[in-house]
C-alpha positions as CSV (number, residue, x, y, z in Angstrom):
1,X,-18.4,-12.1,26.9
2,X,-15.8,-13.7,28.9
3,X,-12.9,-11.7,30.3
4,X,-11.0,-10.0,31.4
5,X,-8.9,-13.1,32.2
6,X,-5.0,-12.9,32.9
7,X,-3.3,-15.0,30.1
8,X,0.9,-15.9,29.7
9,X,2.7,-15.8,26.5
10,X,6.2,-15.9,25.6
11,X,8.9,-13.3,24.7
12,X,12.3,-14.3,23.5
13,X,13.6,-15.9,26.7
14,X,10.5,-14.2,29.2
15,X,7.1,-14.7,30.4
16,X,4.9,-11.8,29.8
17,X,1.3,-11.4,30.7
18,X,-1.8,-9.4,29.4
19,X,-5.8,-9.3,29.3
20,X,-7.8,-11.1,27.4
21,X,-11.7,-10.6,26.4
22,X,-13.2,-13.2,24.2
23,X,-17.3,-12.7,22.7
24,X,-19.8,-15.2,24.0
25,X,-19.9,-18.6,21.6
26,X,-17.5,-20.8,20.3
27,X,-15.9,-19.2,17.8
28,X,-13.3,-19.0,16.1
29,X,-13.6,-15.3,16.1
30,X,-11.2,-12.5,14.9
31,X,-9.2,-10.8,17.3
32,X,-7.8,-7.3,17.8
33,X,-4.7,-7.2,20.0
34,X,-4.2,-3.9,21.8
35,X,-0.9,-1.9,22.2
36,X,-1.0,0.5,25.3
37,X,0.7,3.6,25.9
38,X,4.2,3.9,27.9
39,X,2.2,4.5,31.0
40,X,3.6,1.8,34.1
41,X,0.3,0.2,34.8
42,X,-2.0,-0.2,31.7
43,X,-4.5,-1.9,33.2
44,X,-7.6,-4.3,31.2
45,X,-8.7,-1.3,29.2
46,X,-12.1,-2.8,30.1
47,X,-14.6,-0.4,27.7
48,X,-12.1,-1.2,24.6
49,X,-12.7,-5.3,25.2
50,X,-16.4,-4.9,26.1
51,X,-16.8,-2.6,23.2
52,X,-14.8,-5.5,20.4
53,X,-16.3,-8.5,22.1
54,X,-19.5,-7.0,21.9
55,X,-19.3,-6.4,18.0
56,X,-17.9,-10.1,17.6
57,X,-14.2,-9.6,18.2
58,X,-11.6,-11.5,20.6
59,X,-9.6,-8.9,22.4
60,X,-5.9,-8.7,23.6
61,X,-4.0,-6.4,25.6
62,X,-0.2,-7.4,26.2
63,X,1.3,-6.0,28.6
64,X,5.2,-5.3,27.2
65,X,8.1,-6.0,29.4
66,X,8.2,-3.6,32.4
67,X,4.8,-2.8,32.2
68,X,1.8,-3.6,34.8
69,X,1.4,-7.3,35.0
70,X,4.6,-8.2,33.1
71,X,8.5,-8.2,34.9
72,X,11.6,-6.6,33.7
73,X,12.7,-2.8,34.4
74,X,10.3,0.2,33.5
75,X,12.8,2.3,30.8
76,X,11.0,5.3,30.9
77,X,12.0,8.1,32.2
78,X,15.5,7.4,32.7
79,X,16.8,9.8,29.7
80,X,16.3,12.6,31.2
81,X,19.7,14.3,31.9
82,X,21.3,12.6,28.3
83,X,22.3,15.2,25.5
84,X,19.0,15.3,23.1
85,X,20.8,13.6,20.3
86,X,21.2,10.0,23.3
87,X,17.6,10.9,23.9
88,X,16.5,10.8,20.5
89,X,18.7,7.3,19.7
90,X,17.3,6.1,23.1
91,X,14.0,6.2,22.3
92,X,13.9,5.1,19.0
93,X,15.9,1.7,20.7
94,X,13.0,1.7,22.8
95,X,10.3,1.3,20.4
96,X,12.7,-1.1,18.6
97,X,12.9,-2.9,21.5
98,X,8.9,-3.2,22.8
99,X,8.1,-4.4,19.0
100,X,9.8,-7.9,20.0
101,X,7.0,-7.8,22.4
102,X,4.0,-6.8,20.5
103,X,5.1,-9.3,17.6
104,X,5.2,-12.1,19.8
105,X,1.7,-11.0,21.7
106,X,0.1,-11.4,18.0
107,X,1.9,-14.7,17.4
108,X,0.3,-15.4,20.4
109,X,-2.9,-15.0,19.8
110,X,-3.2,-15.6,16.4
111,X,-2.2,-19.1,17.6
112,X,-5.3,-19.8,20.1
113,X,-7.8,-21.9,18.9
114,X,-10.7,-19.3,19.9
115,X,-9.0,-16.6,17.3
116,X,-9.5,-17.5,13.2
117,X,-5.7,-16.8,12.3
118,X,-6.4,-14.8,9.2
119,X,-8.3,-12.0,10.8
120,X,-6.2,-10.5,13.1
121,X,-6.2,-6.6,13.7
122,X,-4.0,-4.5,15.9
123,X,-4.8,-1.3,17.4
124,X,-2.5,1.0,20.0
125,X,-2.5,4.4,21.2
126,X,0.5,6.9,21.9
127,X,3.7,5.0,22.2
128,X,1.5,1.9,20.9
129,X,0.4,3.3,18.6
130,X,3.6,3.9,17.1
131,X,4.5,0.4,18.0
132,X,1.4,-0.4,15.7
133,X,3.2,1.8,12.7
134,X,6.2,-0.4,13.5
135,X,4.3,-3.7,13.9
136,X,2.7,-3.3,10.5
137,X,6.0,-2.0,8.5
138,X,7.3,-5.3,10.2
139,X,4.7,-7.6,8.7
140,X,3.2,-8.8,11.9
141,X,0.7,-11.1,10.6
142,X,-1.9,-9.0,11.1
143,X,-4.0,-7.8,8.0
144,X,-5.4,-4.4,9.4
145,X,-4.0,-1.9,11.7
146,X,-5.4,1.1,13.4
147,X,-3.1,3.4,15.3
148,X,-4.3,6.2,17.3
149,X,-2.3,9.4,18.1
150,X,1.0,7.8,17.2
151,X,4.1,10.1,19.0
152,X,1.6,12.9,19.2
153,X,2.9,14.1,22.7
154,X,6.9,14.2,20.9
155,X,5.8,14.7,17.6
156,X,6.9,18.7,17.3
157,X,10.5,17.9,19.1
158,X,11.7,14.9,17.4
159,X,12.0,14.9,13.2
160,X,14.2,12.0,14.0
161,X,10.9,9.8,14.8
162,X,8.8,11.5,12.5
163,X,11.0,10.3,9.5
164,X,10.8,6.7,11.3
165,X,7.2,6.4,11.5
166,X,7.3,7.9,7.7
167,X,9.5,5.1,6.5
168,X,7.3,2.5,8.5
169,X,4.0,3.8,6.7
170,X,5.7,3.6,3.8
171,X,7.2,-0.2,4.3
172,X,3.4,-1.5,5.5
173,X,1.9,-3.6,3.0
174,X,-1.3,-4.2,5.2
175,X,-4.1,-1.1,4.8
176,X,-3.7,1.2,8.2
177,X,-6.6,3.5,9.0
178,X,-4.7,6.2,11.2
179,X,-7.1,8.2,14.4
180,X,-7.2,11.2,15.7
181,X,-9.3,13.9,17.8
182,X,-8.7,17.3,16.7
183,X,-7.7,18.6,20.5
184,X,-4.6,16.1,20.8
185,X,-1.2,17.2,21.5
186,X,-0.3,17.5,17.9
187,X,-2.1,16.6,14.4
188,X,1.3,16.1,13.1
189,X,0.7,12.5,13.0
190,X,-2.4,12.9,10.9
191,X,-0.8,15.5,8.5
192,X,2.8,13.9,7.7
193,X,1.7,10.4,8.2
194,X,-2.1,11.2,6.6
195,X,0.0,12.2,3.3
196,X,1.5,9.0,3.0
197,X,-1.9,7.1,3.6
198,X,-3.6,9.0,1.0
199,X,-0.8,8.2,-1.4
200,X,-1.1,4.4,-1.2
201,X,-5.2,5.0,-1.4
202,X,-7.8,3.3,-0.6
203,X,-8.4,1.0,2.1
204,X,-6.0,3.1,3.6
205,X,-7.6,6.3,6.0
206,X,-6.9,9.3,8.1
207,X,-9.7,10.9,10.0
208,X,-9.2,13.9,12.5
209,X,-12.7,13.4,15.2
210,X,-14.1,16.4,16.6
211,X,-12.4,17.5,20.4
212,X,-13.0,15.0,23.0
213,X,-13.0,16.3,26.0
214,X,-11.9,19.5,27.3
215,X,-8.0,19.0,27.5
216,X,-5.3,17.2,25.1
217,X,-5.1,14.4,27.5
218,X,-8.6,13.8,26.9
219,X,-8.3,14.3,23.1
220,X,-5.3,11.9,23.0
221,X,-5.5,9.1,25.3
222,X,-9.0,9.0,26.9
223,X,-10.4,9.4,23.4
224,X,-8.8,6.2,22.1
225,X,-9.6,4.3,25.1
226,X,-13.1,6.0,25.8
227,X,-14.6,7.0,22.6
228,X,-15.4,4.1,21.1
229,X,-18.8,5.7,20.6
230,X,-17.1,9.0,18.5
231,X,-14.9,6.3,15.9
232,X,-15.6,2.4,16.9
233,X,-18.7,2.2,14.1
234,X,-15.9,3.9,11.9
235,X,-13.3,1.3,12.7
236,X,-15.5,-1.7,12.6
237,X,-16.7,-0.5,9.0
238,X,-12.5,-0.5,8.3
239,X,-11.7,-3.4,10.0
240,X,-15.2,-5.5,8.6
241,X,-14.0,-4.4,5.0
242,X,-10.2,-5.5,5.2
243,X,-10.6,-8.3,7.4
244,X,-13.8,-10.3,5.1
């Protein structure tokens, strides 16, 4: 495995930047590209590309605008004291907004001559993992998409974003195989979103995991970051099955 190495790629009219982890040989390999959470330094997520490159997949984390290695201003947190109905439309803008950037990180990489085009997955937790919802309603290019935990932390106080994610599950013509671990902040996401799934059938899949960890931050981002030995032979089964 090579990696992580710091890689550029374009935005509209900015320069973002992001990991990259690419398996020994010469390819061309599929890829998975990773959407983090809304936290201000993301990081390599360093077990999630050891753990794809090892089972034969190139491996992409973006960093969106305002985030860790990439410039612009951090909008979080800046609702605060806005009426809830500006929160809610602010937030939803948000996500609207970060999608230009996670589109053009898989243009990106579906465009280097290491990644075979046609195989590309994308994965995300939290806020990324709605923008995975979004991504796929959006027809990203990517055939396969596994969110984890999307808005399970605002899930109970915002039917505004439920109804959005609904509608995006609903839009996505690409299967989606949806994770969570039972002791996250809400199974909301897995219930509401789980139904539509189930509607559109197979290869599309809901699983609830057993508690990770001994606290809902545990069960919500440390598992999708950390447990790849709880649901990564579950996800390379999904992603093996859509992706061939």
């Amino acid at each position: 495995m090579t990696g992580p190495r710091t890689v550029s790629f374009p935005a509209g009219e900015a320069t973002l930047h992001g990991y990259l982890f690419v398996p020994e040989g010469s390819g061309p390999f599929p890829a998975v590209a990773w959407n983090h959470g809304s936290e201000r330094s993301p990081g390599s997520f360093d077990r999630l590309g050891a753990f794809y490159a090892s089972a034969g997949y190139a491996f992409f984390c973006p960093h969106r605008r305002g985030h860790g290695l990439s410039p612009g201003p951090y909008a979080f947190g800046t609702t605060a004291r806005r009426p809830r109905s500006a929160v809610i439309e602010a937030v939803i803008a948000l996500h609207e907004a970060q999608l230009e950037d996670t589109l053009a990180a898989l243009t990106w990489l579906g465009r280097q001559p290491f990644v075979e085009a046609g195989r590309l997955a994308m994965s995300g937790v939290s806020f990324g993992g709605i923008q995975t919802v979004l991504a796929a309603e959006a027809g990203a290019g990517a055939r396969a998409f596994v969110p984890f935990a999307p808005a399970a932390i605002a899930w109970e106080g915002n039917p505004e974003l439920q109804e959005r994610l609904v509608q995006a599950v609903r839009a996505a013509a690409a299967p989606m195989f949806l994770v969570q671990a039972e002791n996250d902040y809400s199974l909301g996401p897995s219930k509401v979103l789980g139904r539509e799934l189930e509607r559109k059938g197979e290869p599309n899949r809901v699983r609830v995991y057993p508690p990770y960890g001994d606290s809902t931050d545990s069960g919500h981002g440390a598992f999708a970051c950390e447990g790849t030995d709880v649901w990564g032979a579950d996800v390379c089964r999904f992603l093996e099955e859509v992706l061939t």
